[in-house]
Backbone as ProteinMPNN parsed JSONL, in Angstrom:
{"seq_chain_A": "XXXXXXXXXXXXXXXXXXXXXXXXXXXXXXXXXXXXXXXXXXXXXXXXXXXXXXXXXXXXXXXXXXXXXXXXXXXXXXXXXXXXXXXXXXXXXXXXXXXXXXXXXXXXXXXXXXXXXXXXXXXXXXXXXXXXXXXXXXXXXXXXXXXXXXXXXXXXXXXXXXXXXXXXXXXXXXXXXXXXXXXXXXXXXXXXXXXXXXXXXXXXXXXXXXXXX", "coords_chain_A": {"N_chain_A": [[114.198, 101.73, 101.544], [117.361, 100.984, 102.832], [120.791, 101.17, 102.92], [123.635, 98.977, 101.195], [124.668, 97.463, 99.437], [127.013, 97.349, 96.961], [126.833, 98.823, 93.67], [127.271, 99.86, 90.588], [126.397, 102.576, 88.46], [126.443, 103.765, 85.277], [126.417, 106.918, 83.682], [125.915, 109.005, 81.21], [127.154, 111.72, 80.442], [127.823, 114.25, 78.753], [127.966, 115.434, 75.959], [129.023, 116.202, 72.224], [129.663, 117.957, 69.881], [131.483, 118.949, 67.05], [132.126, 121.604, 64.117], [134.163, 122.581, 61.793], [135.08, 125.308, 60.034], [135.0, 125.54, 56.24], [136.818, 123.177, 55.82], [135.779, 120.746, 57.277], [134.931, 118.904, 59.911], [133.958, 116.329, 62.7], [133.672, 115.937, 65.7], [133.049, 113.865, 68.713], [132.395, 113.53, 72.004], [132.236, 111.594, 75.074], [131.427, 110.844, 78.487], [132.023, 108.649, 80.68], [130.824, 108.133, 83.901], [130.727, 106.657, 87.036], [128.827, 105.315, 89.848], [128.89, 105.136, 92.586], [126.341, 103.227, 94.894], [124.55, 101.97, 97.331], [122.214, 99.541, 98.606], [120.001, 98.105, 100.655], [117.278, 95.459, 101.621], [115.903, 95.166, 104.519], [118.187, 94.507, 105.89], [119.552, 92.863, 104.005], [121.176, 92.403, 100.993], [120.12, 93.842, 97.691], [119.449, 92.87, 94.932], [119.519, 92.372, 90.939], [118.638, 94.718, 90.61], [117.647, 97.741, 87.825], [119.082, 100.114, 84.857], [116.338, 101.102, 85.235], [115.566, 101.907, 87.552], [116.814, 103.834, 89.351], [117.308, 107.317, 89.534], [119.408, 109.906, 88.15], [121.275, 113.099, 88.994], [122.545, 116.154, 88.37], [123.145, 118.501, 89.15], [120.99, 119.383, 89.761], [119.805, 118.758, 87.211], [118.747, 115.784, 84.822], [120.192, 112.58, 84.458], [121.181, 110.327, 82.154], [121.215, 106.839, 82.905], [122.82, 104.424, 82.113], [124.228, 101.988, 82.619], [124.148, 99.396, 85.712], [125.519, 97.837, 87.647], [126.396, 95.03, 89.641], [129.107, 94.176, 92.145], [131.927, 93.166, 93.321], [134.486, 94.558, 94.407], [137.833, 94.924, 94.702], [139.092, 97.184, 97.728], [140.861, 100.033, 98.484], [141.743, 100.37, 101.696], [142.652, 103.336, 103.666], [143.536, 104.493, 106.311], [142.992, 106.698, 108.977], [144.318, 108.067, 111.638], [143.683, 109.379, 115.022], [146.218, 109.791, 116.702], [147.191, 111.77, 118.578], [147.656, 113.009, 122.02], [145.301, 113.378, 123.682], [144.04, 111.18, 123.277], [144.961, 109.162, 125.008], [144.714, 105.949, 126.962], [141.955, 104.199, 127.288], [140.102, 105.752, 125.21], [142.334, 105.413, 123.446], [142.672, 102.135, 123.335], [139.851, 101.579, 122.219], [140.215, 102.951, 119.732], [142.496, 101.263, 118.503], [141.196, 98.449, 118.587], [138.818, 98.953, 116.869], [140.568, 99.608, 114.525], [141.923, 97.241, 113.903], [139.584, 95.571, 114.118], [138.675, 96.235, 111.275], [140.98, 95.631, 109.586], [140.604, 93.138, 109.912], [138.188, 92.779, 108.462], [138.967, 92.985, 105.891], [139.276, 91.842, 102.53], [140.353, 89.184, 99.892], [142.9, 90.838, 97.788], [142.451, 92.644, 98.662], [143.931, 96.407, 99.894], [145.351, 98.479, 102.339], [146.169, 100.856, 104.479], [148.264, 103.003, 106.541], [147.895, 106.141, 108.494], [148.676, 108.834, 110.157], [148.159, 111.181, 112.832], [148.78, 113.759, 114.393], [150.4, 116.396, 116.429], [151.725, 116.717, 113.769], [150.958, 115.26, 110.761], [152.028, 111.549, 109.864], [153.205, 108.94, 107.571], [152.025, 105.671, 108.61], [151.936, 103.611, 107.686], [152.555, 102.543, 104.022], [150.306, 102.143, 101.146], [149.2, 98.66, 101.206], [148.873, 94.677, 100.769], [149.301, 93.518, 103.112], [147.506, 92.891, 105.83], [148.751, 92.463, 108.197], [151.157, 94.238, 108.163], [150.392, 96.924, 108.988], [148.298, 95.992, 110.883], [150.342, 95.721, 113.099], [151.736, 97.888, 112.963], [149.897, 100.157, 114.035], [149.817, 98.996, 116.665], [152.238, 99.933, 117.448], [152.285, 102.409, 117.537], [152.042, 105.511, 119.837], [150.183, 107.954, 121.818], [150.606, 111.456, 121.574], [151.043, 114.77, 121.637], [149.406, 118.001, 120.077], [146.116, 117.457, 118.356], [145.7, 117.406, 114.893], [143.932, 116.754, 113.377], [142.112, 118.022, 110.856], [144.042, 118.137, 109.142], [145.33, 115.668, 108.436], [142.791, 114.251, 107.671], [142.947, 115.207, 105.137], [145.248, 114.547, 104.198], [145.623, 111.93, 104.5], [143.244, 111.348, 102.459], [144.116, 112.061, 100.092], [146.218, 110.04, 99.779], [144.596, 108.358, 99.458], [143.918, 108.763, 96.142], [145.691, 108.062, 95.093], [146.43, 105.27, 94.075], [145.171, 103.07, 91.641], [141.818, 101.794, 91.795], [139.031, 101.324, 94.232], [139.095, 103.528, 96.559], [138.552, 103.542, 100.008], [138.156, 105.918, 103.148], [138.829, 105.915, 106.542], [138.295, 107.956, 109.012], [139.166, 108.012, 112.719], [139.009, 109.314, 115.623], [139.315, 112.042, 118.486], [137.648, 113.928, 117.61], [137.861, 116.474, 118.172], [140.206, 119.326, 116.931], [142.934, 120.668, 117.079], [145.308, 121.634, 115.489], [145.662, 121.842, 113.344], [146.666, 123.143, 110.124], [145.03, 123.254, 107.206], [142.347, 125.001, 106.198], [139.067, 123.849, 107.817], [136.769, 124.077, 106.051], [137.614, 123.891, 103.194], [138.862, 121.119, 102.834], [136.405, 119.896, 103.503], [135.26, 120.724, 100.811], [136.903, 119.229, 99.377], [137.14, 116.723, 99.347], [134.218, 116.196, 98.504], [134.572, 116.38, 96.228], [136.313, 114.41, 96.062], [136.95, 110.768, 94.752], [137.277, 109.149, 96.708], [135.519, 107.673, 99.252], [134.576, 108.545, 102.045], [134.834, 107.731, 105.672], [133.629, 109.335, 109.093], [135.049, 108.777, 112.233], [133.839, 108.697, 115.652], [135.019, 108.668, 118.878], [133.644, 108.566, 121.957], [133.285, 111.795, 123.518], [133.597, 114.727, 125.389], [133.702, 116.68, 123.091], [132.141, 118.14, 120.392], [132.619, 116.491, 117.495], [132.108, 118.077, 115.063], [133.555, 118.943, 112.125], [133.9, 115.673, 111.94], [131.394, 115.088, 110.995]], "CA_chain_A": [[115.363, 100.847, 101.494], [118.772, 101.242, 103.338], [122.023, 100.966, 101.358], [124.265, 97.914, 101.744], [125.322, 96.829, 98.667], [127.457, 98.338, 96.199], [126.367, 99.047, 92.725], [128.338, 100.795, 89.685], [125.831, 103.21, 87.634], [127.078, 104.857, 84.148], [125.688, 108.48, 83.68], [126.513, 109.904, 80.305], [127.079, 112.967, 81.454], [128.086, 115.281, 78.054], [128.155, 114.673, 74.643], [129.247, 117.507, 72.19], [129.564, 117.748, 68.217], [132.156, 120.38, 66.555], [131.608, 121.819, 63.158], [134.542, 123.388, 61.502], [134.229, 126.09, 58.658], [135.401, 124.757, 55.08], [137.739, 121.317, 56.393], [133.793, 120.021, 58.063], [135.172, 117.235, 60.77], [133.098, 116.312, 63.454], [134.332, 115.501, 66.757], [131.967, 113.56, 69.726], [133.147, 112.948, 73.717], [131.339, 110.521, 76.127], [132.33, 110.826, 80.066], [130.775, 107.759, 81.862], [130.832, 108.443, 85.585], [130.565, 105.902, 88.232], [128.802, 106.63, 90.789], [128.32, 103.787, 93.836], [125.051, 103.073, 95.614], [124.455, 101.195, 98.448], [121.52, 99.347, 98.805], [119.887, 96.859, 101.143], [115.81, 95.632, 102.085], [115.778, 94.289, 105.881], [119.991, 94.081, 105.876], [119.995, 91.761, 102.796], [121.36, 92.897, 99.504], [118.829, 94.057, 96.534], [119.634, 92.454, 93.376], [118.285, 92.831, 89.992], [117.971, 95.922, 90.104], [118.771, 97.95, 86.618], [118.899, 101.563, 85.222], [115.35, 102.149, 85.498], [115.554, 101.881, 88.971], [117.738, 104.809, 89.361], [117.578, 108.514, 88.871], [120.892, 110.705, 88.639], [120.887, 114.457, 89.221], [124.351, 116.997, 88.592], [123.292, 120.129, 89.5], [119.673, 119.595, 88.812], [119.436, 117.945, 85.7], [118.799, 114.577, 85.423], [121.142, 112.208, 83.528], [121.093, 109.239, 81.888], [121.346, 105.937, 83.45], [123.418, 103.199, 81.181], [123.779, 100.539, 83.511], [123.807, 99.193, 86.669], [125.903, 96.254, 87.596], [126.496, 94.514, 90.996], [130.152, 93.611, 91.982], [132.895, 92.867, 94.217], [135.508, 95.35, 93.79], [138.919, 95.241, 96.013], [138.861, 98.025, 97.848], [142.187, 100.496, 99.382], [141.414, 101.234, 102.763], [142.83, 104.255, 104.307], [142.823, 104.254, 108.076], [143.586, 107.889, 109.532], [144.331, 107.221, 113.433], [144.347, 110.232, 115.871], [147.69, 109.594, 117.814], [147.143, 113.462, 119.81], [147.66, 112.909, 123.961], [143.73, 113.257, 124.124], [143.487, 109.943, 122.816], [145.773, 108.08, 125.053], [144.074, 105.42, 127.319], [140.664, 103.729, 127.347], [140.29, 105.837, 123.671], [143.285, 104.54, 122.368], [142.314, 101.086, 123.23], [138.71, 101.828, 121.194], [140.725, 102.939, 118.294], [143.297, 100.267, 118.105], [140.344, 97.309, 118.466], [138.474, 99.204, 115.742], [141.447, 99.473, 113.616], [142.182, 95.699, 113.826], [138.253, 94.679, 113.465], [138.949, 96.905, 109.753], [141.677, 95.33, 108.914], [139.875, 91.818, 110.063], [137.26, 92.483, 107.367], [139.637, 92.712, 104.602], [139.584, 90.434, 101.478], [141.548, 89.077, 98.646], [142.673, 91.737, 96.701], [142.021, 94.925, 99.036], [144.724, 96.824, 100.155], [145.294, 99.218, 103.421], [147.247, 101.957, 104.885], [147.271, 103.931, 107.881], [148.058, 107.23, 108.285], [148.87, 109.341, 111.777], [148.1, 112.768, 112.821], [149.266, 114.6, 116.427], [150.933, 117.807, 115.928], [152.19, 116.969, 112.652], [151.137, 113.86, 109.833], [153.27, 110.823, 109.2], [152.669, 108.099, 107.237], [152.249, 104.785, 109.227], [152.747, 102.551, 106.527], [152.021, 103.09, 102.858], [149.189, 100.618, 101.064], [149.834, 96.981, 100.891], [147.649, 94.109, 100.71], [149.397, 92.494, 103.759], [147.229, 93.852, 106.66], [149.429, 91.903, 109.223], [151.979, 95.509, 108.621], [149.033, 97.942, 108.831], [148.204, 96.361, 112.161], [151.869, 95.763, 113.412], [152.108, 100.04, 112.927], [148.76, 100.399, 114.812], [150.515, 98.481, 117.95], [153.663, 100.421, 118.265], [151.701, 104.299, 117.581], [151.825, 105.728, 121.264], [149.743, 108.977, 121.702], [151.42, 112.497, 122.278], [150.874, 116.072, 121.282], [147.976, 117.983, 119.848], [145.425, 117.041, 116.588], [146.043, 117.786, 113.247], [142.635, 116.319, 112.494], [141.72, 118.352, 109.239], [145.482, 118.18, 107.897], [145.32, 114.282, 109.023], [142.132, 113.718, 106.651], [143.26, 115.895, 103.909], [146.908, 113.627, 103.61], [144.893, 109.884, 103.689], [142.253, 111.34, 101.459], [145.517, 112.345, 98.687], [146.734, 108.916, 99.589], [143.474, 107.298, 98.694], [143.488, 109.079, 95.156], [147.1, 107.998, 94.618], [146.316, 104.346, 93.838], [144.154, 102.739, 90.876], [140.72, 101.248, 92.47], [137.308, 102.088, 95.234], [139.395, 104.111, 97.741], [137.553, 104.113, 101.388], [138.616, 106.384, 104.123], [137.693, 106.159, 107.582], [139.26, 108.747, 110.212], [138.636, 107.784, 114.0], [139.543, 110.557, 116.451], [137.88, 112.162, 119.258], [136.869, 114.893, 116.77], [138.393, 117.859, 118.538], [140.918, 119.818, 116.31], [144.067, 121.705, 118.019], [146.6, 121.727, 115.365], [145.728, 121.745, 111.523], [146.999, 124.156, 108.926], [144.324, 123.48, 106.241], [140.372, 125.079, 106.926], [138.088, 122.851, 107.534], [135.767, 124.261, 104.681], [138.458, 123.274, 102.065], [139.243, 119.842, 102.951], [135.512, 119.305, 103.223], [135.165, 120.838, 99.412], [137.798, 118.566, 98.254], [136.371, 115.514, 99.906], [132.923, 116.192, 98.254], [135.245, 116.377, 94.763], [137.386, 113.413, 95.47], [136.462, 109.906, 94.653], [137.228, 108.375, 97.778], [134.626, 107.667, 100.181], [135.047, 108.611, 103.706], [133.439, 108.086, 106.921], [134.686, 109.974, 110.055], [134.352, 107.979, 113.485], [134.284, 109.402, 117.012], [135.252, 108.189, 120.243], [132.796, 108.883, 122.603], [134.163, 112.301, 124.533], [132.621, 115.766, 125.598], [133.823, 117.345, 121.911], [131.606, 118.17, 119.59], [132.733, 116.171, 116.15], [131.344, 118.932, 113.715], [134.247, 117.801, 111.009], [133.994, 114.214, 110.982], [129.795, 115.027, 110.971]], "C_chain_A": [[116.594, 101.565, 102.009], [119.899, 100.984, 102.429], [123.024, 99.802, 101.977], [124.925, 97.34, 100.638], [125.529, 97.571, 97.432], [127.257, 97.879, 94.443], [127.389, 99.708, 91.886], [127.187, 101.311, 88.61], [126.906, 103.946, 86.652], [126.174, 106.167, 83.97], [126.609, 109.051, 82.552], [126.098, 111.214, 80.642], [127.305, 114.327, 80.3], [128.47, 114.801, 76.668], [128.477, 116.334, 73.321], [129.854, 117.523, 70.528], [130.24, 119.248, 67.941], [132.312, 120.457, 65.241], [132.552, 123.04, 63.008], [134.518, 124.242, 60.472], [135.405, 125.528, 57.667], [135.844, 123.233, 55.463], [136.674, 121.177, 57.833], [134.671, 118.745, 58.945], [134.194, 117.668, 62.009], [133.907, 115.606, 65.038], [133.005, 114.935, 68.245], [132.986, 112.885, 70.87], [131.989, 112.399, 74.388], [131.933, 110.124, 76.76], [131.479, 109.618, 80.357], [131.508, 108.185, 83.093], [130.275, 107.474, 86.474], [130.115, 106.251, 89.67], [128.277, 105.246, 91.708], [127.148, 104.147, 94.678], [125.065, 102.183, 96.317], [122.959, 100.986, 98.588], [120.597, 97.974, 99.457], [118.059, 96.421, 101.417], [116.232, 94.605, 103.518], [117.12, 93.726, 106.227], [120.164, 93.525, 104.841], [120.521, 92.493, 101.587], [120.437, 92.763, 98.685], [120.048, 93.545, 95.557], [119.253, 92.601, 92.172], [118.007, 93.932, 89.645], [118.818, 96.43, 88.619], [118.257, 99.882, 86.64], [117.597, 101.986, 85.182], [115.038, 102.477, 86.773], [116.313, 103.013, 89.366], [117.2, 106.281, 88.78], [118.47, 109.187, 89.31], [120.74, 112.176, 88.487], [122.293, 115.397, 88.994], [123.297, 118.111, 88.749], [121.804, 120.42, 89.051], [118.904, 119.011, 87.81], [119.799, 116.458, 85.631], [119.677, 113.839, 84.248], [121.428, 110.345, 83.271], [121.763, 108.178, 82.565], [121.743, 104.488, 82.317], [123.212, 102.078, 81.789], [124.152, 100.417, 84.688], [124.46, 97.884, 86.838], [126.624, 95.864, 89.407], [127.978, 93.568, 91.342], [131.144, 93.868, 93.42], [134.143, 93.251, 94.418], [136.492, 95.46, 94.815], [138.804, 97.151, 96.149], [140.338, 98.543, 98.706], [141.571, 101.358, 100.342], [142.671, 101.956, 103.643], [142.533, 104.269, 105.8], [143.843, 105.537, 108.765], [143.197, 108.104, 111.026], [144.931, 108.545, 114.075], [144.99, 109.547, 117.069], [147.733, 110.647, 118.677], [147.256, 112.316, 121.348], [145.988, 112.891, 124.274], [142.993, 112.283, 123.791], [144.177, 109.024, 123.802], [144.49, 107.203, 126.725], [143.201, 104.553, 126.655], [140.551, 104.604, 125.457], [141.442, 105.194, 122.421], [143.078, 102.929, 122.44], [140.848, 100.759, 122.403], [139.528, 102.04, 119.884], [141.249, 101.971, 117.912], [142.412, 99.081, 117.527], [139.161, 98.119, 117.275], [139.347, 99.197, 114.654], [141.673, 97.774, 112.853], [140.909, 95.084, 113.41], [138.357, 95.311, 111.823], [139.693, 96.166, 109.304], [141.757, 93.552, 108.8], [139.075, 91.47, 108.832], [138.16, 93.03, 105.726], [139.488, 91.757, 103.475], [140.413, 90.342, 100.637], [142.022, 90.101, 97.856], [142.627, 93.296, 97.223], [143.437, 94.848, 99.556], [144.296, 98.004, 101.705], [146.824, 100.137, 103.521], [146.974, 102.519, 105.963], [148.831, 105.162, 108.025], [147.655, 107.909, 109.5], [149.269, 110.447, 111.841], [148.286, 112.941, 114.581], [149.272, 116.018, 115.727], [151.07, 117.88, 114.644], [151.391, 115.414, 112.117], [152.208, 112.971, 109.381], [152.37, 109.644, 108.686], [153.39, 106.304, 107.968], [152.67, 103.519, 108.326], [151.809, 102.865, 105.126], [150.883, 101.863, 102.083], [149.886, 99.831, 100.93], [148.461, 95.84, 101.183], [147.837, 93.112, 102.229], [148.614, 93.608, 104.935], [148.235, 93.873, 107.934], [150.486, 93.574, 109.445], [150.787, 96.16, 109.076], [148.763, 97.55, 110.967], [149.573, 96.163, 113.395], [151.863, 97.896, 114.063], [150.901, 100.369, 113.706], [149.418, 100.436, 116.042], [151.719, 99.436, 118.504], [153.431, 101.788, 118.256], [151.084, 104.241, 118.839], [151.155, 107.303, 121.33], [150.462, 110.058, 122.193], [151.408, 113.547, 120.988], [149.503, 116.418, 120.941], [147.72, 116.964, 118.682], [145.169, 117.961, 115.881], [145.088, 117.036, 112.603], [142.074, 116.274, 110.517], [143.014, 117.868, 108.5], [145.537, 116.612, 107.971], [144.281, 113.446, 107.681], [142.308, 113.813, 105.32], [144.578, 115.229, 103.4], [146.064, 112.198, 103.013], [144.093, 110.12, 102.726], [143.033, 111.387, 99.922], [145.533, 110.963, 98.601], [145.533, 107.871, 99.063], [143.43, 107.578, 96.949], [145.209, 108.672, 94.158], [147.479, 106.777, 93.986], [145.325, 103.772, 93.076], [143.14, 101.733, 91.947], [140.256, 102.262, 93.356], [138.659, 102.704, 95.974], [137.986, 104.602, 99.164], [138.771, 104.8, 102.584], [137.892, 106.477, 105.326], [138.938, 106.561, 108.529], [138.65, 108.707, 111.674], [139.731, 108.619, 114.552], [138.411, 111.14, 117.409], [137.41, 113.378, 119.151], [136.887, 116.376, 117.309], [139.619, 118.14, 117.965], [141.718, 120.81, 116.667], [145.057, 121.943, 116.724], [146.782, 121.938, 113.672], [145.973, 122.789, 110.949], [145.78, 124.429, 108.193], [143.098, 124.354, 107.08], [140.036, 123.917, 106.746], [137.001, 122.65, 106.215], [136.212, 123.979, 103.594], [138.261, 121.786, 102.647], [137.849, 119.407, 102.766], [135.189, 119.384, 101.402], [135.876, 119.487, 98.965], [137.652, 117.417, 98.694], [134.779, 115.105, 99.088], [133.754, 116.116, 96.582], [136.155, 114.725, 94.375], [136.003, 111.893, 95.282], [136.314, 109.116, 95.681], [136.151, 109.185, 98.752], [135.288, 107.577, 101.447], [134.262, 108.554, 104.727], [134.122, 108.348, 108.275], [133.704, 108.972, 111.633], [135.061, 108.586, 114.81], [134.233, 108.628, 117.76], [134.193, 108.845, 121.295], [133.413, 110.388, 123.839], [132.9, 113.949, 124.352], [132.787, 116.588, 124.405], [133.049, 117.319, 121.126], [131.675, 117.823, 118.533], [132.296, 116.861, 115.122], [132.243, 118.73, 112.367], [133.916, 117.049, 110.73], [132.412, 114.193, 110.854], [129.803, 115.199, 109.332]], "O_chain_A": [[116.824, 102.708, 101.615], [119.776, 100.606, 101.264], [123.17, 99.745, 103.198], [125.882, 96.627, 100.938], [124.671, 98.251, 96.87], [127.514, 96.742, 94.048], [128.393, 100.13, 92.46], [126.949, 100.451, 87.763], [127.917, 104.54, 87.025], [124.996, 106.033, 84.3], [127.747, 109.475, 82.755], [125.011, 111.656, 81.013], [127.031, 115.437, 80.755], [129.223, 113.858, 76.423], [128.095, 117.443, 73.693], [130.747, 116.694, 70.358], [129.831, 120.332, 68.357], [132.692, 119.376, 64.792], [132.349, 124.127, 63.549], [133.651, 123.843, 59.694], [136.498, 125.144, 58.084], [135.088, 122.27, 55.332], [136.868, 121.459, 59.016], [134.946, 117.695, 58.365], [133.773, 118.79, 62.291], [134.733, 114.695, 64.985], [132.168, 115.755, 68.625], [133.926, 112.098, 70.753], [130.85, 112.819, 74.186], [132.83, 109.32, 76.507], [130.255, 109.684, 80.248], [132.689, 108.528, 83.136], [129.06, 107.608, 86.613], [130.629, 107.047, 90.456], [127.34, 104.518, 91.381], [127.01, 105.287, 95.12], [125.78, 101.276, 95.891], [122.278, 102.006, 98.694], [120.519, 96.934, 98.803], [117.438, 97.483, 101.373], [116.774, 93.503, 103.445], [117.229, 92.631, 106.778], [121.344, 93.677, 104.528], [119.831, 93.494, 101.391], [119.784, 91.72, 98.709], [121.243, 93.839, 95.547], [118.192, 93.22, 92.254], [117.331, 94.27, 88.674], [119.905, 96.022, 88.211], [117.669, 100.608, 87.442], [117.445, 103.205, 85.093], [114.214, 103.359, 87.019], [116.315, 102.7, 90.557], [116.713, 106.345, 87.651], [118.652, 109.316, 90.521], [119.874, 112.464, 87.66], [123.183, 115.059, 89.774], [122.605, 118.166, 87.733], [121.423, 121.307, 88.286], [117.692, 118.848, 87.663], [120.785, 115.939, 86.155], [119.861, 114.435, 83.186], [121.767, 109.465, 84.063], [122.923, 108.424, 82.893], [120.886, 103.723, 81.873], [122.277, 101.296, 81.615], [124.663, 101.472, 85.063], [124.029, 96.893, 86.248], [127.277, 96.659, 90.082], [128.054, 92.417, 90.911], [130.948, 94.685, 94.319], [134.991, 92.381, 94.618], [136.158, 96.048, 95.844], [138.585, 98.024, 95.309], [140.921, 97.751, 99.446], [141.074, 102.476, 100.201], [143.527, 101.277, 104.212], [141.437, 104.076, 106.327], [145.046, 105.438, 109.009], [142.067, 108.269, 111.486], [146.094, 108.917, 113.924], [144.501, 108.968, 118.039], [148.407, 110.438, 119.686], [146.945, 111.133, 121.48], [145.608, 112.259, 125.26], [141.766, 112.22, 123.855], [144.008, 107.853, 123.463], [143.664, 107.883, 127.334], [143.514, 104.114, 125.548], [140.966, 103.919, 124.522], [141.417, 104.781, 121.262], [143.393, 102.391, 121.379], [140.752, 99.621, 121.942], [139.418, 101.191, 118.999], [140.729, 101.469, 116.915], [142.6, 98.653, 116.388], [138.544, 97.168, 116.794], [138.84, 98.704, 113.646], [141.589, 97.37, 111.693], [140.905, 94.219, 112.534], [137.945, 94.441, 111.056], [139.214, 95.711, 108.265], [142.475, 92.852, 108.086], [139.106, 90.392, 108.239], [137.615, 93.369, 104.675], [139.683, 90.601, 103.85], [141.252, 91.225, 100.463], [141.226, 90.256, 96.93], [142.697, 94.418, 96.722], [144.088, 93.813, 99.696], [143.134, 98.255, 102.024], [147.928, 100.115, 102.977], [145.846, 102.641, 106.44], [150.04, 105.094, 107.806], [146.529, 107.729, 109.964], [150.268, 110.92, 111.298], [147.938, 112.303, 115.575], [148.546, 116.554, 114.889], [150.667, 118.906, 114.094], [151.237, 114.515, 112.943], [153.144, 113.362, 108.684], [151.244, 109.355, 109.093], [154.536, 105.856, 107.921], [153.602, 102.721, 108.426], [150.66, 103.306, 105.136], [150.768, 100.751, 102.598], [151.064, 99.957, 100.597], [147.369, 96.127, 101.673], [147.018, 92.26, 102.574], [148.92, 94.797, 105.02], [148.522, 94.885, 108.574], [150.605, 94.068, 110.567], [150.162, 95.385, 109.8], [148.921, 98.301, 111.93], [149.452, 96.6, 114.54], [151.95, 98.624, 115.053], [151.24, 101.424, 114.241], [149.667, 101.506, 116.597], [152.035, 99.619, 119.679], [154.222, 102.498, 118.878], [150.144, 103.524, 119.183], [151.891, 108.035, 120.668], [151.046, 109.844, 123.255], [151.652, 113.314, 119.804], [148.541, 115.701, 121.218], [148.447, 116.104, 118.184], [144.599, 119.036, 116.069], [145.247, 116.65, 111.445], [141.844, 115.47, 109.613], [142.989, 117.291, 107.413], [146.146, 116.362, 106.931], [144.637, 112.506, 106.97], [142.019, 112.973, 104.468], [144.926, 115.39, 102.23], [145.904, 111.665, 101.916], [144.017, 109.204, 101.907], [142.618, 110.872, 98.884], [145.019, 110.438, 97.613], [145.665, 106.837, 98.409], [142.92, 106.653, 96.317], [145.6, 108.949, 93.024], [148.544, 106.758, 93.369], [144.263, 103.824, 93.697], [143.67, 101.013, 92.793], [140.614, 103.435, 93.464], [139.528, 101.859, 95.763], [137.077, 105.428, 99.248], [139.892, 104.35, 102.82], [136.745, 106.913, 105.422], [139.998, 105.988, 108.779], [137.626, 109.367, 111.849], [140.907, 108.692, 114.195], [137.194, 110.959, 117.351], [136.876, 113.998, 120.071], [136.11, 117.265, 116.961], [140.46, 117.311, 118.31], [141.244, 121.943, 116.592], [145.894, 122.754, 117.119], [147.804, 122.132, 113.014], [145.264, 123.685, 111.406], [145.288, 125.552, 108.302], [142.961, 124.361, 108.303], [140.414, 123.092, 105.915], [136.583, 121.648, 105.634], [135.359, 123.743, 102.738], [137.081, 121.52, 102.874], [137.742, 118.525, 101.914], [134.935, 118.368, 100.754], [135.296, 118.742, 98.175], [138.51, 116.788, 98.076], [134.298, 113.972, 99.084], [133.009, 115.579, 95.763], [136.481, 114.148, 93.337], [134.795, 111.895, 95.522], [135.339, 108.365, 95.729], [135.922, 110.37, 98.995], [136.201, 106.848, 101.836], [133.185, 109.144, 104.818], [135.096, 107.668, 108.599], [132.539, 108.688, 111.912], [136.241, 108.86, 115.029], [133.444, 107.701, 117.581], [134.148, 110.062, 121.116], [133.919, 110.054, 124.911], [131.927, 114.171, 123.63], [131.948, 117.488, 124.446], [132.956, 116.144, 120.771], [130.917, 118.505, 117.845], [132.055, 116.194, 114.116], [131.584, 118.308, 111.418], [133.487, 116.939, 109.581], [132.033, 113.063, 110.547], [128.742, 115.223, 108.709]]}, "name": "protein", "num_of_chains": 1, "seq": "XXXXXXXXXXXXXXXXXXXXXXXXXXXXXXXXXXXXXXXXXXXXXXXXXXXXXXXXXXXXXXXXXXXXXXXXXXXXXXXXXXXXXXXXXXXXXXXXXXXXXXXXXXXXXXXXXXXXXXXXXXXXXXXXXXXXXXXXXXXXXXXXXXXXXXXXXXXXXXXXXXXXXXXXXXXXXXXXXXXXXXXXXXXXXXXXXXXXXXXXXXXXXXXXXXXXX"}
């Protein structure tokens, strides 16, 4: 099975009993953890399914499965748009018409932002649920200088964690990196830590994308 439809698993994840000497109180914690799945048979969405269908893993050890529930959750999309000079043309016309089909599939309730890296990061407009700004600020970002790729993902990925709800990030660029401060090996750590989901998209060019991979 392929993944396609989003899921919300609980995973009690730590549970923990304290036992003081003479004044006896007892103290118990229970993390649930959310953890999204995607799942589809032949493109269609699976249904039905519950937690026995599931096994969860931290570091090895496997961890209980509470439940399993199937839902429709607004989502704040993040849209991190290399603006660099090595985008301008025929790539910048791929980005823009990807930007706009994103902000096409929007629904009630989600929110967007977009977020622009060259030499330096600025923020193109901050979330909102109207996409009409979002792609307005798309239209008038003209390409010029290098990319600030890593420092580019590492700002929208903050800005995804800055707002209650799913945060998705998706960074289109043509995955060559001239200009960033951060490492790459951090930003990926703290991507694999954050909650927001990201998916990095390339423009078709002779650069190797090993980042957004």
């Amino acid at each position: 099975m392929n993944a396609r439809v989003a899921l919300a698993a609980s995973a009690v994840v730590a549970g923990t009993i304290a036992v003081h000497a003479q004044n006896v109180s007892f103290s118990a914690k229970v993390e649930a953890v959310r953890v999204d799945v995607l799942v589809t048979d032949k493109g269609q969405p699976v249904r039905g399914l519950g937690p026995a269908d599931f096994e969860i893993f931290d570091n090895g050890v496997p961890q209980q499965v509470d439940l399993v529930s199937f839902e429709q959750i607004p989502l704040n999309v993040i849209l991190a748009l290399d603006m660099s000079k090595s985008v301008a043309g025929e790539r910048l016309d791929h980005l823009r018409t990807a930007g706009h089909a994103l902000m096409d599939g929007l629904t009630k309730g989600d929110q967007a932002a977009l977020v622009v890296f060259r030499d330096a990061v600025t923020l193109g407009t901050d979330l909102t649920p109207d996409a009409g700004v979002v792609r307005v600020a798309l239209d008038h970002e003209e390409p010029d200088g290098d990319t600030a790729l890593v420092d580019g993902s590492y700002a929208a990925m903050v800005l995804g964690e800055s707002d209650v709800g799913r945060a998705l990030l998706i960074v289109f660029s043509d995955g060559l990196d001239t200009a960033s401060w951060l490492p790459a090996d951090a930003v990926l750590d703290a991507a694999k830590r954050s909650d927001v989901v990201a998916y990095g998209v390339s423009v078709r060019s002779n650069a190797k994308p090993e980042f957004l991979r």
